[in-house]
N, C-alpha and C positions, 0 to 999 in steps of 0.2 A: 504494500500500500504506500501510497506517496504521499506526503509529506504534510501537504496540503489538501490531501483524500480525507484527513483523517476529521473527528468535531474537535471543535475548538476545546472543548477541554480532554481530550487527549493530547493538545499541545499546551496545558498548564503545567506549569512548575510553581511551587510552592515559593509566595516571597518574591515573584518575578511581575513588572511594575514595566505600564506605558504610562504612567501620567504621575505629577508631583504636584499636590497643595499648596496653596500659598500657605505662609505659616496665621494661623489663628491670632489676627492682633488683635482681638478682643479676653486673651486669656483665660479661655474657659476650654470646657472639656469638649464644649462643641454639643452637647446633651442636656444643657442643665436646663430652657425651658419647655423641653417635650417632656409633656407626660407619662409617665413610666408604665403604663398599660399600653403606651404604640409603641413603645422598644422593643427590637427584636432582642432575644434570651442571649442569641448568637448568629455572628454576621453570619451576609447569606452566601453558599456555596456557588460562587462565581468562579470563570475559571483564571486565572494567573498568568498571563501571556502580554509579552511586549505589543508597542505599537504596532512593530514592524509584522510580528506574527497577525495581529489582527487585518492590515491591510491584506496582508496575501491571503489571509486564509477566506475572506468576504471575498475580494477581488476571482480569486479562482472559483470559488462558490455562484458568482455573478454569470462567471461565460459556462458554465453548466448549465446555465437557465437560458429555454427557447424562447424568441421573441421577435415581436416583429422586425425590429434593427437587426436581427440575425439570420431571419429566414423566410420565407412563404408561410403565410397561417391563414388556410383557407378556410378557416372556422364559419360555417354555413349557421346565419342567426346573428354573429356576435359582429358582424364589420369590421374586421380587423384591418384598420388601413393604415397608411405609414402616418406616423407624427412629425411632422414639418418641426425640426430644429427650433426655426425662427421664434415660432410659439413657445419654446419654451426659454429662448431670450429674453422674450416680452414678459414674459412672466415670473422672469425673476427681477425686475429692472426694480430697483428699491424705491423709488418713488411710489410704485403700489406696493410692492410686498412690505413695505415700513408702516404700510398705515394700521391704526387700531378701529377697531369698527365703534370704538365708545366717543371715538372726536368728533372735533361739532361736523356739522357738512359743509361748513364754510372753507374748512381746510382738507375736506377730500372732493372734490369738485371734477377733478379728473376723473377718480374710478366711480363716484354716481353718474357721469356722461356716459362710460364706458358701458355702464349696467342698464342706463334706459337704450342708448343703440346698438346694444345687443338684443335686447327687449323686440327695439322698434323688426330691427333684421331678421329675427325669429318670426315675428307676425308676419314683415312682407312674406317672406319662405312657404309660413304656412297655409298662409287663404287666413290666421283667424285674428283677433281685434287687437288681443296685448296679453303678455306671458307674464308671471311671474319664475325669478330664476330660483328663488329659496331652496326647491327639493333637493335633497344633497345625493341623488340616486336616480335610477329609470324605475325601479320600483318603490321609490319613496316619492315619484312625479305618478306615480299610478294609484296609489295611495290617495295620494294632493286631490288630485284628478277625479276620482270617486269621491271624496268628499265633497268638491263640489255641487256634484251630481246630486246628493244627498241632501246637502244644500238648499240647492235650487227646489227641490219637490217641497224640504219641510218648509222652507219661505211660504211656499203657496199652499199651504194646509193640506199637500199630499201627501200622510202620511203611509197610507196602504203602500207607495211606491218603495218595495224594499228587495226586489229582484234585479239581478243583473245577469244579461244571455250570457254567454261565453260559449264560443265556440270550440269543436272538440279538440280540433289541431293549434288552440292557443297556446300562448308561452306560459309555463307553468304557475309564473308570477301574478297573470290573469284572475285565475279562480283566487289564488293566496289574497291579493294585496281588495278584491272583492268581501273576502271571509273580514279580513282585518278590521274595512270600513265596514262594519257592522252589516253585510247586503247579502243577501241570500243567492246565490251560484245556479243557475240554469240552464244545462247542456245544451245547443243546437248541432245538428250533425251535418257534416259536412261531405261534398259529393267527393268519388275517387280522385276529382285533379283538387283538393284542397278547398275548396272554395265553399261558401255557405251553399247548404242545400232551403233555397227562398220555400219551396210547400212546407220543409220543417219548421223554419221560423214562422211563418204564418201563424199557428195555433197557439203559439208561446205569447203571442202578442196581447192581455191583457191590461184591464188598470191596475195592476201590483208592478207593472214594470220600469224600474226606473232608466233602463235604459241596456246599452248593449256594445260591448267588449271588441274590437277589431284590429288587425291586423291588415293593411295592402299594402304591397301584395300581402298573399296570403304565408303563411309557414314555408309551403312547396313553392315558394315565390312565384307564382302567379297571382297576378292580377285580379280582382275582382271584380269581374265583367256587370256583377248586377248590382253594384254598391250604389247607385241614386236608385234604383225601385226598392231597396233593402233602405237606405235612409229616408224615403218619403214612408216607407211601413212603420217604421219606427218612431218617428214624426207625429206622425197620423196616430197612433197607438198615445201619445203624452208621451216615448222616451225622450233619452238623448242619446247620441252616439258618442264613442269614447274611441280614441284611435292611438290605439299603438306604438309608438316612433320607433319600434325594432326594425322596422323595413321601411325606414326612409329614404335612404341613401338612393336608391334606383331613381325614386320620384325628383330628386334635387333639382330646380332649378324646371321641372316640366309638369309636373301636374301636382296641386296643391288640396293637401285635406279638408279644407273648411271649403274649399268648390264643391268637393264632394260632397259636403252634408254633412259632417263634422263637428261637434259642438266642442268636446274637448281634446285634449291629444297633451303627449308627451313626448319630450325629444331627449335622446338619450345624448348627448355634446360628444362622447366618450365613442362615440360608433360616428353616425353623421358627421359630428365637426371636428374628428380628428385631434381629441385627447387622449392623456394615457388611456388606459384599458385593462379593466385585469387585475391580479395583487389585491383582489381587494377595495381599491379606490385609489387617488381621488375619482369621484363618478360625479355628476350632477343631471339633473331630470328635469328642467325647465316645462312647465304647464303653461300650455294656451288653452286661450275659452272664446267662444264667440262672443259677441256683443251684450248679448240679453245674459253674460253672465260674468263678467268683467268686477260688478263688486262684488263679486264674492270668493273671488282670490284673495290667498294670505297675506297678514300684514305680515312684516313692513314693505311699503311701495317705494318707488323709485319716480318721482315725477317731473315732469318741468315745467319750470316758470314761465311766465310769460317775458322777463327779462333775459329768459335764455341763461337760467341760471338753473342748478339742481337742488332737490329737495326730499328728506326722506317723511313718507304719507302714511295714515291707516284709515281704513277703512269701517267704520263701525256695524256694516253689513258684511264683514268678509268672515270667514269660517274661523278665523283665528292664526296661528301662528302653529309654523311647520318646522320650523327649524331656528337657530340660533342666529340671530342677524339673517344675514343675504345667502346663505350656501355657502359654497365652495368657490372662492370669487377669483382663484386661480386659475381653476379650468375653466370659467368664463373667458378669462382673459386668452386664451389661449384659443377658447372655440371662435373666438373677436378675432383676432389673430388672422387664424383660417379662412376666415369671410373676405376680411378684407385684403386679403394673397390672390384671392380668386377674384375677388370685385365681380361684377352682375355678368357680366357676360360668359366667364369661365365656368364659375359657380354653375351653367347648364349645359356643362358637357358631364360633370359627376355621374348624373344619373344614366344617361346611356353609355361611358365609357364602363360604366358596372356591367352594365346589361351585356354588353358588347364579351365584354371579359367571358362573365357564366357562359354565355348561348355559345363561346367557341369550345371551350372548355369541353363543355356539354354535349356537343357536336361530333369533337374529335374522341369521345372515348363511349360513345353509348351502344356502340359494336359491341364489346367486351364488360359493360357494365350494365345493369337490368335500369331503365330507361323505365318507369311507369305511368309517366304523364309527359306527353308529347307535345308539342307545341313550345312557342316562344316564349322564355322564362325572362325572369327580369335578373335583379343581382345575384339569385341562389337556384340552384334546383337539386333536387333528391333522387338518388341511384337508389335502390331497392338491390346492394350488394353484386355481386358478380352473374356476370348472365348465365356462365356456367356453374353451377351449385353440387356439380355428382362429385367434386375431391373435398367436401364438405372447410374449405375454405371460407370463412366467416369474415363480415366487415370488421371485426376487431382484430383480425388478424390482419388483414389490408393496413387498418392503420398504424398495425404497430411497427408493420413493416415498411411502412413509409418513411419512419424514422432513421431508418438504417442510413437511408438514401439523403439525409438533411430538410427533408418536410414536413412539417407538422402535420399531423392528423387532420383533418376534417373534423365536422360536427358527427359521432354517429348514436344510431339506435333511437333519432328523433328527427322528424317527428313519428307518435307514432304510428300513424296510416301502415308503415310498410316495416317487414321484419325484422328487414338488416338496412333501414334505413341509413343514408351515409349522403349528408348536406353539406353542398361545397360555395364559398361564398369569395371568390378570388378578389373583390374590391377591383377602384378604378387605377389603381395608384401601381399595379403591377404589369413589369414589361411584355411585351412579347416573347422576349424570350425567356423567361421565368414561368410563365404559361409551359410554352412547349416543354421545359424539362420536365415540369409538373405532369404533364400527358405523357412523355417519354416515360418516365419513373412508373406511371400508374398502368401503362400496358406494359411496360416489364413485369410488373407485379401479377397482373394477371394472365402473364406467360406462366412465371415463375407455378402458381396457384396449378395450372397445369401440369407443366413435368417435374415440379417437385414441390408438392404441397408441404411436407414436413418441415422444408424451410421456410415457407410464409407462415405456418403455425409455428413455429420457435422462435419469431421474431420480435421482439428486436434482439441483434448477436452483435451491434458495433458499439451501442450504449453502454454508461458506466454500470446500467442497474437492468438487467436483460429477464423478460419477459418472468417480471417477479407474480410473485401467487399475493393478488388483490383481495381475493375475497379473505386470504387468512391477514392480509394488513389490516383490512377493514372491521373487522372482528376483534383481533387482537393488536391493537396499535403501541408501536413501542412510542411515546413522547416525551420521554426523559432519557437525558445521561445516566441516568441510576439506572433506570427502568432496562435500560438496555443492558446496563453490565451485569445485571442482576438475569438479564436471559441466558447471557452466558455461560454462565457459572455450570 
């Protein structure tokens, strides 16, 4: 094992020091006014290694980890697209990152511009009237989102409205983030290419309904050919429509949600506007609303004066408050960033260079790959595993074996329509030629499946950590330094 293979505290030594205190010129023990109930009995087991050990040992742990600066991540669902540098220039530039959110707004004047025309840019975008950016997530703008929804009914003495549709191929977050806001979950099902089955929603359509769950495209990224007779049903019914922003990338800059009928929607900035991604966060979930629902977004607002000055606002019709100050006003700046690199005319090539990407993609391997919905996809579409299936070669063996080869995985086993589901989502941002190795790599794989299935099942064989046994990690997870030496034993 090398050196820097090993955790960080198998490279402690006992007494060994990257940092030195200033000396205590207050002359105390450093303990004397905490209270002796938060003291710990005895320091805590940290491990003992130089500066220099810690740089290398994070540093070589860093280029371990797949990423988009490292390779293709055709994550179907997730928009993994490359993150423009520049953004994250801007967003370290200390005249914002120094500010405290508790100063008056006389002295941050800058980054309240920057947050109402971001505001403003999100609206043009979407067809709807004005966002707030507060959600600190895509599922915490879904959340936001549904509250409104909720909202708007109790304002007007609806109370019976406590359903919300969800279709069956939504994103899981869908039904979750519905349960959360207090709303009762109601399947609609969906035809084989994805798309709402309209005779099904028809009967669902009730006065308990407050409204209904969407994704366009759909999961299998297509389009939803019937979504204005599906928003005038819903309409007509007293809903509202709620729209998805996991597949908006396609739509950028060429057909806008609030045309379609759209009352509310979230924009995921972290997929669309080319933020980090992933790890966790940072994330942010910006929520639009259409007109007739504008006060009842969370405070605090972002507004401007009539001197062309900024100002921070509440609302005493709005649902209340979602988050702590404004969200995450980093990744704002950064999604600001992005907008304005592309300026209005670029901004709508995004969407068909998506499209453009999937459908070749899609194109060159659907010989070899089981193809279940035909037709013109937008950013994503879904293989249903390998066409030949008799050397029992599985889509999770494809992706593991893709690794071998330096490409991330794809989305698989979702959605679930199809068995061996396997969703690929190549973004506008990748070359031609990163495509084609992509397709070269992926009918090798599926040569490979053929004359020698045992090695596409034992794969991955170039990785530090090869085709380890999941389900006994998943079961029994080792999460400690102890825990592990203690399996040892």
């Amino acid at each position: 094992m090398k050196k820097y293979d090993k955790l960080i505290f198998e490279l402690s030594r006992p007494g060994r020091k990257g940092y030195q205190l200033p000396a205590d010129k207050f002359e105390t023990d450093g303990f004397t006014d905490i209270p002796s109930n938060l003291l710990r009995e005895k320091a805590p087991e940290l491990p003992e290694v130089s500066e220099l050990d810690v740089v290398r040992h994070y540093t070589n742990l860093s280029n371990k980890n797949f990423g988009v600066d490292t390779g293709f991540y055709p994550l179907g669902s997730c928009t993994m697209k490359y993150n423009p540098k520049i953004n994250e220039e801007i967003a370290s530039m200390p005249e914002f990152a120094g500010l405290h959110p508790l100063q008056d707004a006389s002295s941050a004047q800058g980054a309240l511009e920057l947050y109402y025309n971001l505001q403003q840019a999100l609206a043009s975008l979407s067809g709807l009237a004005e966002f707030t950016l507060n959600p600190y997530a895509g599922a915490h703008g879904e959340l936001t989102g549904l509250m409104v929804m909720r909202q708007y009914h109790n304002s007007r003495g609806d109370h019976k409205r406590t359903k919300v549709i969800v279709p069956d191929t939504a994103h899981g977050t869908n039904p979750a983030s519905a349960m959360v806001a207090g709303l009762e979950v109601v399947e609609v099902k969906s035809k084989p290419n994805g798309s709402i089955d309209v005779e099904d929603l028809k009967p669902l359509l009730d006065d308990t309904v407050a409204g209904i769950m969407m994704t366009n495209p759909n999961t299998v990224g297509m389009f939803e050919t019937d979504i204005l007779e599906i928003a005038d049903l819903v309409h007509k019914a007293g809903g509202l429509l709620y729209y998805d922003g996991a597949n908006l990338n396609p739509l950028l800059g060429k057909v806008r949600p609030g045309d379609m009928g759209f009352d509310i929607m979230h924009i995921n900035l972290h997929k669309t506007f080319s933020t980090p991604h992933g790890g966790g966060g940072p994330g942010s979930g910006p929520v639009g609303v259409a007109a007739h629902l504008v006060n009842l977004l969370p405070n605090p607002r972002v507004r401007k004066a009539e001197d062309g000055s900024f100002f921070v606002d509440t609302d005493k019709e709005s649902l209340g408050s979602v988050s702590t100050f404004f969200g995450n006003f980093g990744v704002m700046m950064k999604a600001y960033a992005y907008i304005l690199s592309l300026g209005r005319d670029n901004i709508k090539n995004v969407g068909p260079m998506a499209t453009l990407n999937a459908n070749y993609i899609k194109e060159s391997l659907k010989d070899v790959y089981k193809l279940p919905i035909e037709g013109v996809c937008k950013h994503e579409f879904v293989f249903d595993g390998l066409t030949d299936k008799s050397t029992g070669v599985t889509t999770l063996n494809v992706a593991k074996r893709l690794l071998d080869f330096g490409f991330h995985a794809p989305t698989i086993y979702f959605p679930l329509l199809f068995h061996e589901s396997m969703m690929i989502e190549p973004t506008e941002t990748e070359s031609l030629e990163t495509l084609d190795e992509f397709i070269e790599v992926m009918r090798r794989v599926a040569q490979e499946a053929k004359e020698n299935p045992e090695l596409v099942k034992s794969a991955p064989v170039t990785t530090e950590i090869s085709h380890p046994d999941e389900t006994g990690a998943a079961k029994n997870p080792i999460l400690s330094y102890k825990a592990l030496k203690d399996s040892q034993k």
